[in-house]
N, C-alpha and C positions, 0 to 999 in steps of 0.2 A: 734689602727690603726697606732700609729706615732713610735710603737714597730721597726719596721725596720728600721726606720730614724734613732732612735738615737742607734742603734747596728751599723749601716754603721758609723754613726759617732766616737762611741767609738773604733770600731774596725781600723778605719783611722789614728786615733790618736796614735795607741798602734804599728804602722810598724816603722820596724829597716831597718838604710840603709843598704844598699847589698853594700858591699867592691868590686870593681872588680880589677881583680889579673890583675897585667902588664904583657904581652906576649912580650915584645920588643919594640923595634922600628917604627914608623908606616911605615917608606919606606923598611922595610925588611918584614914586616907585608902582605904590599899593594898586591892586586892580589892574596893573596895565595891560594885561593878556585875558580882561572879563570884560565880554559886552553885556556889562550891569546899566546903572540908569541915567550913570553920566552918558555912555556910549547913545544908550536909547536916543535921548534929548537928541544928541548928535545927528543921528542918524532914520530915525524914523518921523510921521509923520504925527500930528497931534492924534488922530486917531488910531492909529496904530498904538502909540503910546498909552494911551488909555487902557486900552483893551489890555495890553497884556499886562499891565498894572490892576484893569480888576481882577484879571485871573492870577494874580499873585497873593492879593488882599481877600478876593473873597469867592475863587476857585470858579469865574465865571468862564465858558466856553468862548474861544479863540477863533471866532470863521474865517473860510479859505481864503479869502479876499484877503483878510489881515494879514492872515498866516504868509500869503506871498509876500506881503511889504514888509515883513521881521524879515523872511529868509533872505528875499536881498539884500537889504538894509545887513544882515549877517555877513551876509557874505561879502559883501562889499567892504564892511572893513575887514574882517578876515584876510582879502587878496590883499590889503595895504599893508597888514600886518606880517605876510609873508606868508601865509597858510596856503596849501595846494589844495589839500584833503579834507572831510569832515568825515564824524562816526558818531552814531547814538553810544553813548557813553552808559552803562548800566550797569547792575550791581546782579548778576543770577543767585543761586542757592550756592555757589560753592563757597561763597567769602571772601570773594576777591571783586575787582570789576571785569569789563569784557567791553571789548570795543572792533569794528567792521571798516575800515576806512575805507572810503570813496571818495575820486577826485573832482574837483569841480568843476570836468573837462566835460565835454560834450560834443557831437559830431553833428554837424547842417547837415541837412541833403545833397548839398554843392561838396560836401565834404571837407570843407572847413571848417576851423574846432575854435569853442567858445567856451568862456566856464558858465555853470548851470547850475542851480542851486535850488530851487522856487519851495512851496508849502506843502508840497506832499510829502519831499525828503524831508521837511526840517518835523513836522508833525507825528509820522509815521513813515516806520522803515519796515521791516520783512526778513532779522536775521536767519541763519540757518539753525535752528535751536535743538536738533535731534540730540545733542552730546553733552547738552547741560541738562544736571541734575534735576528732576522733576518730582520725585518720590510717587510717580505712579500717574500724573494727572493725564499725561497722554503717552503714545507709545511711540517709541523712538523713532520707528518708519517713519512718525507724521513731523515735518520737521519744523510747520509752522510754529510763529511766535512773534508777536509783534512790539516793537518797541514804538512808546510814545513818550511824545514832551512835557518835559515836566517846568514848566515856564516860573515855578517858585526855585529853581535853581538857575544861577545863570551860566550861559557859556562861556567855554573860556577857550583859549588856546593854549594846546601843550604842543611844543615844537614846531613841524609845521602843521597841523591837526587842529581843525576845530569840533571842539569836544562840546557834544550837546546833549547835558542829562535827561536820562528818560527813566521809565518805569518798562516795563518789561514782562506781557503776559504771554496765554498761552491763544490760540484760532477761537477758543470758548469762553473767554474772559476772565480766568481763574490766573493769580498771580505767582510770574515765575520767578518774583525777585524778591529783596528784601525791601525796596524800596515802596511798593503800593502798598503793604498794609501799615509799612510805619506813617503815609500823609494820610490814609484812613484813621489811624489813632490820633495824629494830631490834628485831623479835623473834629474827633470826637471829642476831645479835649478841649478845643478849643469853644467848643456849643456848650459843653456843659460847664466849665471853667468863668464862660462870661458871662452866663445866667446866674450863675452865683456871685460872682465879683457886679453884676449890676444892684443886690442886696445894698454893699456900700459905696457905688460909684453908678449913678445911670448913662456916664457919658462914656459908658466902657464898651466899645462893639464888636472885640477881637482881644483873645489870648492868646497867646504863642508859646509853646514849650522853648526853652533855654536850655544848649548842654553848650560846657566847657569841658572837652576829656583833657587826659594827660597822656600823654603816650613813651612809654618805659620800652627802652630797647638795648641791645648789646649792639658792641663795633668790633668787628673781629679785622686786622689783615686779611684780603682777598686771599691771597696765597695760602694763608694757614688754616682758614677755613676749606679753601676744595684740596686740600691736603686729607681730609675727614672726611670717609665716605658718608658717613654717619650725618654731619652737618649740611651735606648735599643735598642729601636727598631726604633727610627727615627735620632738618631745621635744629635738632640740638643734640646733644653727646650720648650716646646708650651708655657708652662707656667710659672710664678715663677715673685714675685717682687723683682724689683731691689734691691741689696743691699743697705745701706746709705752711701759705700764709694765701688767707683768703678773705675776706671782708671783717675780720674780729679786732680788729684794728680803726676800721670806720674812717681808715685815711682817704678814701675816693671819693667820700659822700660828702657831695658841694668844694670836692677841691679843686684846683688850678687845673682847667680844662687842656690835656694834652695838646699839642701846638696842630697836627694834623688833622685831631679831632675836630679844633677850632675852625680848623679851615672848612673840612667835609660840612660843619653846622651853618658857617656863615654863608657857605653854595646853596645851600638847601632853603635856607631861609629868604635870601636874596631872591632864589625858585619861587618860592613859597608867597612873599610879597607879591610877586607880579601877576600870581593866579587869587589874588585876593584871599589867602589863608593868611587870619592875623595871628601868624606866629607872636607868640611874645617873650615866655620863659624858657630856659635852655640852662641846664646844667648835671654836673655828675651824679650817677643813681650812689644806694647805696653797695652794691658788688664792682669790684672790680672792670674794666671795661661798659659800664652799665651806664646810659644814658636817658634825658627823658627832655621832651619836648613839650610845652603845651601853649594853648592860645586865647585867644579874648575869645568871649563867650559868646555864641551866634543863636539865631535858629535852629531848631535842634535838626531839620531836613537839612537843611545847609552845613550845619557841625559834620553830619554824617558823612555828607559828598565830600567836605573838603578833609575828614580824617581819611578814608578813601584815597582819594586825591596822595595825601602825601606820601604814605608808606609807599603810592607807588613809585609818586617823584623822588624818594630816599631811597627806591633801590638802587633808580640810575645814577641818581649824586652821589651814593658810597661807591659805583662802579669808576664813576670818575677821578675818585679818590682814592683806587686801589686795597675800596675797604667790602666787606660784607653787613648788611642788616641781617641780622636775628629778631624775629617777630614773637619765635616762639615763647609758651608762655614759661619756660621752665628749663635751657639749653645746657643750662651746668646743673648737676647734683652739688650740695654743700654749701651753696651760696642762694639771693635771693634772684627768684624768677622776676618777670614784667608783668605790669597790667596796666591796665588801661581802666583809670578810674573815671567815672562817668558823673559830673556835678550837672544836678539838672534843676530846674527853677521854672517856673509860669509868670510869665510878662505881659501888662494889659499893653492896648493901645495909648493910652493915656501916660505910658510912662513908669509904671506903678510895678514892682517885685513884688508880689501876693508872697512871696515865702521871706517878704523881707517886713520887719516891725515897722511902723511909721512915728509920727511924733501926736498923733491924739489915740485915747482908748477905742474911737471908733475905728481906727487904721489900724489897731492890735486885734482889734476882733476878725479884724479881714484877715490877718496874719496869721492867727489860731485857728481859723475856720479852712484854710487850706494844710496849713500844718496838720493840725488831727486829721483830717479826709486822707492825707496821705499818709498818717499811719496807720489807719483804717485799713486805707486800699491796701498794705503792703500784707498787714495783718492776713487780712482775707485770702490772698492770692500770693501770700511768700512763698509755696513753694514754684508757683506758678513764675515769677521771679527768677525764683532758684533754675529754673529751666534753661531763660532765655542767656545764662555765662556757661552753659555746659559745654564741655569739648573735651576731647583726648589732650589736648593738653594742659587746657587748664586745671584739670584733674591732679592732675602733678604738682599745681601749684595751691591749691583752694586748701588751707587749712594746716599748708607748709612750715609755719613760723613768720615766715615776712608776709604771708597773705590773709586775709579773712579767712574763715571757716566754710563749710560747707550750708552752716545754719546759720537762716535768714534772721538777722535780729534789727533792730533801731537804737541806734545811741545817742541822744538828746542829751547827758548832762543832768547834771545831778539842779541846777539852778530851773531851766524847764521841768524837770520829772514836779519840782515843788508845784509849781505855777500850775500842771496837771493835775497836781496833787489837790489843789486850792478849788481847781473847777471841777473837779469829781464831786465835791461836796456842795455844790449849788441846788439850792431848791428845785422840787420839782415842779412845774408850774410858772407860776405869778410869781418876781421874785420882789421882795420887801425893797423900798427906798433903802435901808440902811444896806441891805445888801447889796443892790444896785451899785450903790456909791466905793463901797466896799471892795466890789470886784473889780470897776475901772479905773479908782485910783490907788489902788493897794496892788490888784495882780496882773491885771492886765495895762493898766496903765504904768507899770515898773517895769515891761520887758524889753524895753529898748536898752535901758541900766544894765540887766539883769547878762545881756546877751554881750556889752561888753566884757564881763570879766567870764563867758561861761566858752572862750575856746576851746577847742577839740583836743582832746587827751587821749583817743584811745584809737590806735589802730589798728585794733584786731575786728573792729563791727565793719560788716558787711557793707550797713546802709545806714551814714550818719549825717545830723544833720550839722552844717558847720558854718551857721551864723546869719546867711542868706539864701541857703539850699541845701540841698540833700545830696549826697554824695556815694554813688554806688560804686563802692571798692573791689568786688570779686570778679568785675570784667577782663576778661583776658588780653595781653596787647596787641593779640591778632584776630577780636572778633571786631566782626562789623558792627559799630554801635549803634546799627538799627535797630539790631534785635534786643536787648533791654530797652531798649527808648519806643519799639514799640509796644511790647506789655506793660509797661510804666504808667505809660499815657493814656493807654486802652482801660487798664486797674483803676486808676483815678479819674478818669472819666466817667466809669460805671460809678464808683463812689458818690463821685460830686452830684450824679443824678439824683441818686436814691437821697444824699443831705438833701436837697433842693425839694426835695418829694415831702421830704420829711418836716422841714421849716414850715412849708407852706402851708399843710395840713393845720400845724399849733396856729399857725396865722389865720384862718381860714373859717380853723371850726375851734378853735379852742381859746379864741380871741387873746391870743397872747401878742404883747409886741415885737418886730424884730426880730432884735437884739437880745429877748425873754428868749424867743423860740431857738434861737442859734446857741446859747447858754444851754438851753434844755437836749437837743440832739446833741451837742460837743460831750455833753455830759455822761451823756450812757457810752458813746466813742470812746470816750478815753476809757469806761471801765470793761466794755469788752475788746481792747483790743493791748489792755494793760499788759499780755502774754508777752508780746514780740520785741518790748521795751526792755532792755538792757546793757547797763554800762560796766560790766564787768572785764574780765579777761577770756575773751573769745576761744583759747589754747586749752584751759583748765577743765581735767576731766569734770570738775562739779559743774561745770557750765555745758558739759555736755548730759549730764543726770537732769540738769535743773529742765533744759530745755524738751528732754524726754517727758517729763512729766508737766510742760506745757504745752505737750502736744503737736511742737514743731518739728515740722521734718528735719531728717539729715540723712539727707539724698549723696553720699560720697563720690556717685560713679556717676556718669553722663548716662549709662542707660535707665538706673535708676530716676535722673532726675527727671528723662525724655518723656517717663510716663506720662505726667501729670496734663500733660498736652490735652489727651484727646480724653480726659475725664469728662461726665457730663456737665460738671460744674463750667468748665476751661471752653469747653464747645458751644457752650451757652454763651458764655461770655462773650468771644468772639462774633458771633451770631448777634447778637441784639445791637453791639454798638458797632455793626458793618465794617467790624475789620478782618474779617479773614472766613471766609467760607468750612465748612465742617472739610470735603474736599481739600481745598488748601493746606487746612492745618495738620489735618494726617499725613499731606504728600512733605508736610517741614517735618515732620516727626522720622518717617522713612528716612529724607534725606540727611539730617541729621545723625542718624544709626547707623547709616552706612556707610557717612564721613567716616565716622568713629571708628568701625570697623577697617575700613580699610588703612585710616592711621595706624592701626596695632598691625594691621597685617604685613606692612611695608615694613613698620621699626622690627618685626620678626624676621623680615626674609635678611633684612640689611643685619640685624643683632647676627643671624645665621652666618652671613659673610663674610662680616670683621672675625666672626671667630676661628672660621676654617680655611680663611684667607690670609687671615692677619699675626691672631692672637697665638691659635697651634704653633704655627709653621714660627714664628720669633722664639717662643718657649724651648720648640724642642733643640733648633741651631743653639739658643745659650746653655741648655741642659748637654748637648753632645759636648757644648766646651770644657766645661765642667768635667764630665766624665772622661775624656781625653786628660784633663789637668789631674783625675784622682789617679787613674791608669799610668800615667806619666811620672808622680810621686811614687807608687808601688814597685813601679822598673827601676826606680833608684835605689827607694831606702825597702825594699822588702816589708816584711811586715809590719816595717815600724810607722808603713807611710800613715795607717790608721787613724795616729794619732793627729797627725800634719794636716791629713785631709779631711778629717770631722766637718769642719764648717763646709767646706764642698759638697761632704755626703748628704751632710743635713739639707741643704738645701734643694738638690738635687731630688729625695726624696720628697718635698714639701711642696716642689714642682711638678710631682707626677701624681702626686694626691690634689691637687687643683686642676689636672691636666683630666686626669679621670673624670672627676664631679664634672668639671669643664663638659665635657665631652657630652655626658651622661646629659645632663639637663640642657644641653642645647638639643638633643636632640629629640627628648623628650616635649620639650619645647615645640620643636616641627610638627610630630605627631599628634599634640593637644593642636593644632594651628589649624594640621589638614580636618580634624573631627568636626572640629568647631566651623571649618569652609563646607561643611555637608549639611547642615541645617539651613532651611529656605525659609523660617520666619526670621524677621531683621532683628529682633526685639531677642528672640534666644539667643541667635547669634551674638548678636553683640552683649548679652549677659556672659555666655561663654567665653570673649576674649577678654573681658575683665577678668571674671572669677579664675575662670582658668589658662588662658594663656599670659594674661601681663603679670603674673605671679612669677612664671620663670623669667622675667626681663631682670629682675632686684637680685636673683641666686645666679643670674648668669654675669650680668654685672662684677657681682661681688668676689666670685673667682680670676675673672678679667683682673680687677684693679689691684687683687695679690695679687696674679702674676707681673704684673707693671712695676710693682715692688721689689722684686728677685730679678727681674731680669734686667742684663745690661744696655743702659741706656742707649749706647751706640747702637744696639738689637733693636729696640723697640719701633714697632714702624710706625704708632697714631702720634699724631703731633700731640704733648702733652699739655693739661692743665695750665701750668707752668707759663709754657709758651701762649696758648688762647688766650689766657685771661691779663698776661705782663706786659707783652710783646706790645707798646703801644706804636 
């Protein structure tokens, strides 16, 4: 049985690294497989060009006319570039992408073949969409679904395929992806973002949300990983005991990058150049095997497509390298999981970081006045927040030790918390010269100083800010970072309205200046929204007392946190700032739930396999040995063997009380699985395979990894810890 273990292991041991050849320079490299706007120039006509530059800038419609002179112009260099194929490139509800390819072949009437490209295919396509998740919005019969272009991403070429991102709805115009509500938020964002930033800047006509992720992930030997059913088909280890040396040591974090490692990173990267992803940083996580990726800071539509983009170009480039990607957020027990932390920022046209301090107190007040709005927003809507990182497996990891908690909090620093501290106490009203002078040369005019020495200390907050942005740490490595980056956006956007509502009013009718009136709303901001601010230790039961009686949630489970969706508060929200239909939003709550569930469902049938597959059948072969070896001692020495064979006995029984439990609670296990598959509401259901079935996964577990302890190694069939996490 333990035949394929140690073949995955020899065969692991016996890979040669892949040399990769230098192609040049990476900024002569950058972009070469995106027709972005060098291409454009190239290739299109001045009005062509135009046009899908204002539909980039400021979301204006693309007519047919044009649309044919991109698609040839497309396709034209595409055939230089060696491309056959294209495909609407999209993003559905399952979290992944999906893509249709068609070639660029076409037949005359004479029956001679031409490639063919024009504005209908490149605009709109007609995938078959009966089998992606919908959460309800139509029925599967109807297979309609339309994808269209999304001309603020650009295409690119992956292999021979040109990949043209789209959005992705349903025959009725209800959205089947992750993609249209996230440019719905950052267009709301961006209207209400630049009616505020025109306060102190008029020549500002356009904000842009900014994300930079990080992306955390494991490298496993290909071999050693489909050696693990478990790794197969569920992405991390149900089972397996810890190694005896595992990250406590802290030797992996930022060390000398394995030489094969190297190579898989610098293929990828090289990948990753030429589809215009600006990789930049690359180095060791803190776990063992544990790696993290991250890049220059984009657009946040763009961020999104091209985190997308890579995990998928990492699968192929670890396959090329005879390694496996783990996306999961959580694949070892004992060590730390991946996330995918999300820094995000608001950029004017003009130049300008609104989350960053400038060098006059009027530039600080712009800096303050989006800062508080977004702790405002997070205040208001953290659990709402708290929704958009839920998953079965981030679950595993929210509140682990290496990760955030489940509870939404803000950590600012003890240096800002003052500077808060200072404007909480600003008059109400008219404020005095002396106070005036007071506030922008003492607090607000000191936070550029203030911000140098006030780096980030605390890695247990959720959502911190860290010097020029905010930083959402509980995303998981494998969600699509659209979904927090659209509630984010959609959250602060509703805020920034209501401040703007609110300024104007005191300007209006309460003849105050400005600068009075932005002092005066910041003011009551910071004091109701003082709750969500804390720099404590995230892990500490008093931190989870303190936060009970501030009122914030802690949502621990993904069904729990799913509720908050379709409150009437959350349905409103969506609704007014036109990002997500009430429709829509319940069909992401379903689909969501069901994700969930059928994650537990699988890691159950698969936990059921390994054990009566695997884990039984190795136990009882070492137990017969054993009893053979006690019976064999008896035939000799008579009754004396007793004493000789103790440690056999001992053990042997310690194997059949693990074997029993074993037994017991897997099966128990099945039968809580099947009760909980006969409830037809999604939302019991899936409280049922939290509360009650993923319970026996930790006591099934735990028997598993004693028996891995007693039995002999040469027996044991799962590839071990040991080997997963060493074996580089």
């Amino acid at each position: 049985m333990a035949t394929i273990r140690f073949e995955a292991i020899a065969e692991s041991q016996s890979r040669i690294r892949i040399n990769i050849e230098d192609e040049g320079r990476r900024s002569t490299l950058f972009a070469k497989n995106v027709f972005n706007e060098e291409r454009m120039l190239q290739y299109l006509t001045k009005d062509a060009l135009e046009s899908v530059q204002s539909a980039i800038f400021s979301g204006s419609k693309i007519d047919r006319k044009i649309a044919d002179q991109v698609a040839e112009a497309m396709k034209g260099w595409a055939i230089t570039m060696g491309a056959t194929h294209y495909t609407h490139w999209f993003q559905p509800l399952t979290g992944s992408t999906a893509e249709k390819h068609d070639a660029f072949l076409d037949l005359l009437p004479d029956g001679r073949a031409l490639e063919k490209f024009g504005g209908r295919q490149l605009v709109q396509q007609e995938p078959d969409a009966s089998s992606f998740p919908s959460g309800g919005i139509r029925n599967t019969f109807e297979a309609r679904g339309y994808t269209a272009w999304d001309p603020t991403s650009p295409a690119f070429i992956y292999e021979t395929t040109l990949c043209i991102p789209t959005i992705f709805v349903s025959y009725t115009g209800e959205a089947l992806d992750n993609k249209a509500p996230l440019l719905r938020a950052l267009h709301a964002v961006d209207e209400a973002a630049t009616a505020v930033a025109k306060y102190f800047d008029k020549n500002v006509t356009k904000v842009s949300a900014t994300l930079g992720w990080e992306q955390e992930y494991f490298l496993l030997d290909k071999a050693l990983a489909n050696s693990r059913p478990d790794i197969s088909l569920t992405g991390r280890t149900l089972i397996g005991q810890t190694a005896a040396k595992g990250q406590q040591l802290d030797d992996h974090y930022f060390g000398t990058i394995p030489g094969r490692v190297l190579s898989f990173m610098s293929d990828l990267e090289k990948e990753c150049t030429k589809l215009g992803i600006p990789v930049k940083t690359r180095h060791n996580e803190v776990a063992p095997n544990q790696f993290e990726l991250a890049p220059v800071f984009e657009e946040a539509n763009l961020a999104v497509d091209h985190n997308l983009l890579l995990m998928d170009v990492m699968d192929k480039i670890a396959d090329r390298h005879s390694f496996k990607v783990l996306f999961h957020e959580k694949p070892f027990a004992g060590i730390n999981g991946s996330g995918k932390h999300n820094n995000w920022s608001l950029a004017t046209d003009t130049g300008v970081n609104l989350l960053s301090p400038g060098t006059t107190p009027m530039k600080n007040l712009q800096f303050l006045t989006f800062f508080v709005n977004t702790i405002k927003a997070v205040d208001t809507y953290e659990e709402l927040l708290r929704s958009s990182i839920a998953s079965a497996g981030n679950d595993h990891r929210l509140g682990a030790n290496e990760a955030p908690p489940a509870i939404l909090s803000i950590f600012i620093g003890t240096q800002l918390s003052r500077v808060l501290d200072e404007l909480e106490g600003v008059s109400k009203g008219k404020l005095s010269p002396e106070e005036k002078t007071e506030l922008k040369l003492n607090v607000v005019g000191k936070i550029p100083e203030i911000l140098l020495d006030n780096t980030d200390r605390n890695r247990t907050s959720p959502f911190a800010f860290t010097g020029n942005k905010f930083e959402i740490r509980g995303v998981g490595s494998k969600t699509n970072c659209a979904k927090p980056m659209t509630i984010l956006n959609t959250i602060v956007a509703k805020q920034l309205i209501a401040f703007k509502k609110e300024v104007d009013v005191l300007i209006d009718k309460k003849n105050l200046k400005k600068d009075e009136a932005v002092f005066n709303v910041l003011r009551e901001y910071i004091k109701t929204s003082k709750r969500i601010r804390f720099d404590g230790d995230g892990y500490s039961d008093v931190w989870e007392k303190e936060a009970r009686k501030r009122k914030l949630s802690n949502n621990k489970t993904t069904p729990e946190a799913l509720k908050v969706l379709t409150s009437k508060e959350s349905l409103e929200l969506f609704k007014s700032m036109k990002v997500m239909s009430e429709i829509e939003v319940k069909a992401r709550q379903e689909v969501e739930l069901e994700a969930y569930i059928l994650h537990l469902q699988i890691e159950g049938r698969v936990l059921n396999e390994l054990v009566y597959g695997h884990i039984i059948p190795a136990a009882i072969e070492y137990q017969n040995t054993l009893i053979q070896n006690v019976l064999g001692l008896k035939e000799i020495y008579g009754a004396a063997h007793k004493k000789l064979s103790e440690g056999q006995s001992n053990i042997i029984e310690q194997m059949a009380e693990y074997l029993v439990a074993l037994k017991k609670n897997t099966d128990a296990m099945t039968e809580t699985r099947k009760k909980a598959n006969k409830l037809t509401d999604s939302h019991k259901k899936a409280v049922a395979y939290a509360e009650n079935v993923k319970p026996y996964f930790d006591e099934i577990r735990y028997h598993c990894d004693k028996l891995e302890q007693l039995v002999d190694d040469q027996v044991w069939p799962l590839t071990k810890y040991r080997e997963l996490l060493f074996i580089k």
